[in-house]
N, C-alpha and C positions, 0 to 999 in steps of 0.2 A: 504494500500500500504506500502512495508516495501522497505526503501530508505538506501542502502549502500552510505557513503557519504566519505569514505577514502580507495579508492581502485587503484591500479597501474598494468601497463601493460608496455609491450616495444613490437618494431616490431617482427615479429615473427622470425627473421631470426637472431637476438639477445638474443633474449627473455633468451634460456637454459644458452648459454655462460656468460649473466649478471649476473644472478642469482648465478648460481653457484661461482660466483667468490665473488659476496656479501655475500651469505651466508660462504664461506670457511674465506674471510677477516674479517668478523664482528663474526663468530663462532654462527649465528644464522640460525636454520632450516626454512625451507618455508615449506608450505602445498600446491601448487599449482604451476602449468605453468603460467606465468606473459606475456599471450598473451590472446586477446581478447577471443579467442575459451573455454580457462582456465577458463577464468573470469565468462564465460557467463554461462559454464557449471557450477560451483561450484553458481552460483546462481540460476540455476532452482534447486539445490540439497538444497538450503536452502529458496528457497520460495520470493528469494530477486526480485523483479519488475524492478528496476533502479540503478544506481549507479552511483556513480561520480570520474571520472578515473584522478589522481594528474598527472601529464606530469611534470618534473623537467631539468630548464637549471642549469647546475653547471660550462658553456662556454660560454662567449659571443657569438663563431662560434657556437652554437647548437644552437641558436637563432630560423631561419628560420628554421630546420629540426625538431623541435621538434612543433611548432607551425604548420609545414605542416601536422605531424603525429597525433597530436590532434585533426587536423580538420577534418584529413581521419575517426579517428575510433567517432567522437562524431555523435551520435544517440537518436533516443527517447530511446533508456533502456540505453544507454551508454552516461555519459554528462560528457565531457569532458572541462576540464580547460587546457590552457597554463599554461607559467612560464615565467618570465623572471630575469635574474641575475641584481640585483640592482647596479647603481654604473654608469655601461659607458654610453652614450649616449642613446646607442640603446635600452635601458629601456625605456625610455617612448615612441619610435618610436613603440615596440611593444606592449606593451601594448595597444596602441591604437591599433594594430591591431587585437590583442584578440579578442578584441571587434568587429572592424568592418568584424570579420568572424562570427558574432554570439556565441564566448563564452562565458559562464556565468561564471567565475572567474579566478584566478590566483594562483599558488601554488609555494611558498619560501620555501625554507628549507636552514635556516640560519646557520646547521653544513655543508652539502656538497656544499655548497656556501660561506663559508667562510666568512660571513657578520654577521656583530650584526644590528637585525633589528631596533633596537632603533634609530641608528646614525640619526641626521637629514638627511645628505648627500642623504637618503633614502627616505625623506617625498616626494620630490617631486611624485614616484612613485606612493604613497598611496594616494595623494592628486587627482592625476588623476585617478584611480582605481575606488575612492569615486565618481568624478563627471560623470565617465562611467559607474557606479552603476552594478560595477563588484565587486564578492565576495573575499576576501584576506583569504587566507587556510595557516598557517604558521604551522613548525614542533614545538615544542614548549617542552624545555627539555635534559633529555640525548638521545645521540645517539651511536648505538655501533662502528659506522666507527671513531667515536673520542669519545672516553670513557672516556679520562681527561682534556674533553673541554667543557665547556656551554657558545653556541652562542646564544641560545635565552633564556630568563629565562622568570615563566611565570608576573612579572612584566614586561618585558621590552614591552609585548604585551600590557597591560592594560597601558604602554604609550603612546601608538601608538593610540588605542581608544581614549585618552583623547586628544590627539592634531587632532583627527578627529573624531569629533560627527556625527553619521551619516556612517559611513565604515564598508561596513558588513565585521569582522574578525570572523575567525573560530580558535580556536585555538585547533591542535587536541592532541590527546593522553591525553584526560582529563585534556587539559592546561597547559600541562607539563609531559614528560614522566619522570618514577619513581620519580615525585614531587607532590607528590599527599598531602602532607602536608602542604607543605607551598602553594599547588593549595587552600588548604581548608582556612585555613588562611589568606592570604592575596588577593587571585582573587575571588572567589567563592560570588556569590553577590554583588559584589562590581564594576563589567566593563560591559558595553555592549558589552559582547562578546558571541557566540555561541563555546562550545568546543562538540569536537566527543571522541567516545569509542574506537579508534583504539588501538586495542595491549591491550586495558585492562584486559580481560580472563586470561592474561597471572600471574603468580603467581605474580609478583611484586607489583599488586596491592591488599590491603585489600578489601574486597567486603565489607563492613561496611563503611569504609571508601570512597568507589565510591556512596553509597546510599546515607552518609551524606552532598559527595559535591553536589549531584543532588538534594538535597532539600532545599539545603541550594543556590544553585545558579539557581534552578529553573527547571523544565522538560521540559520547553517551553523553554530553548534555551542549549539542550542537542540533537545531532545527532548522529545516530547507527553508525560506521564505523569497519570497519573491520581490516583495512590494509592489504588486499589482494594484495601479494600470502606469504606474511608473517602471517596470520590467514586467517581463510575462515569466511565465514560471517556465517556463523552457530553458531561459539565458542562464537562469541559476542552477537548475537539476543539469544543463550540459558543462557547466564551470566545476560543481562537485562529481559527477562520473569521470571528469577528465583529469582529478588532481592523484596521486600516487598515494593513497589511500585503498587498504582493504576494500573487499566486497561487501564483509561484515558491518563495518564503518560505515560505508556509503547508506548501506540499510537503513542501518540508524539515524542517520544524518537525513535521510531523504522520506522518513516516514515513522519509521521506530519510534524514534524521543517521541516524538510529538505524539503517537497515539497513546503509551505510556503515561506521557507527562497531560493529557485531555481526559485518562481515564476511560478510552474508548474501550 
């Protein structure tokens, strides 16, 4: 089974107008329509079984609409997570709601959220997340909608582990987007944490240096992601079957972890 574990979608009646407007503001190209129909298609083209669709609140009022839209498209091939913006109140109201819709995690993205996920102000969230044995998905790194900003670094995650043993974090983009150095140095073996492959196909990253963090930090808690409709799942499942990595590994890596780590 091969398990996309960082992939994004919006209503459909959004879906073109978002995109384009992300891609013209960030100057970065998409490969795909970011509606369920897109998704599903570009994954029978690549062989992908399941995925896991990120839902981002960057407004406390996107709260309930975004949490309603999560719940509409989450399916058996489509599993979807919430979000909720850390800070007001109605964070941890939601979050328990997550849950009590049957979501299996949460997705922050501490540049268009405006948050450094470290603060404690924040724990309270993470602390309930952990005891509703919900997954925590952070963006982790640069981002192009703020190119001379780092709200998360990939230390500030391996804090967050450490003040909750036990909190499934996922950190994606290899733990850090275009920090794949100090990813290797300083997080890579060193957190209980799972990171995914989103965006890494992408030239910025050394493929030596993606093989050395994955051995160094383990194939058993490394998941396939995409970031679809910014990569198709293709670019990445052909970048991990190409790297000098086991057959066993690649399993793991390309569906394993992740059904493991979903509980499926």
């Amino acid at each position: 089974m091969i398990i996309d574990f960082h992939t994004h979608v919006f209503p459909n009646k959004i879906a073109n107008h978002a995109m384009n407007r992300l891609a013209k503001s960030t100057n970065t190209p998409y490969f795909g329509a970011a509606t369920v129909e897109g998704l599903t298609a570009a994954m029978s083209d690549s062989g992908v079984d399941k995925a896991v669709v990120l839902n981002i609140v960057t407004k406390e009022s996107q709260h309930e609409n975004v949490l309603k839209f999560a719940k509409k498209i989450d399916s058996e091939q489509l599993i979807s997570f919430g979000s909720v913006l850390p800070g007001p109140e109605s964070a941890l109201e939601y979050v328990w709601k997550i849950s009590d819709e049957g979501l299996k995690g949460i997705k922050l993205h501490p540049a268009l959220q405006r948050i450094r996920p470290d603060d404690k102000k924040y724990f309270p969230v993470y602390d309930l997340a952990r005891a509703l044995n919900l997954i925590m998905t952070f963006h982790v790194g640069w981002d192009p909608s703020y190119p001379n900003e780092l709200h998360a670094s990939p230390e500030s995650i391996v804090k967050i582990v450490k003040n909750f043993p036990g909190l499934k974090v996922v950190a994606a983009h290899l733990g850090g987007l275009k920090m794949a150095q100090n990813v290797f140095d300083r997080v890579a073996g060193k957190a209980d944490i799972y990171m995914d492959t989103a965006y890494c196909a992408d030239v910025w990253l050394n493929k030596q240096l993606l093989k050395d963090i994955i051995r160094k930090h383990g194939a058993e808690r490394i998941l396939m992601g995409s970031d679809y409709p910014w990569h198709l799942p293709s670019q990445e499942i052909a970048m991990i079957r190409a790297l000098d990595l086991s057959k066993e590994e690649k399993d793991l890596i390309l569906g394993g972890n992740a059904f493991r780590l979903l509980g499926l």
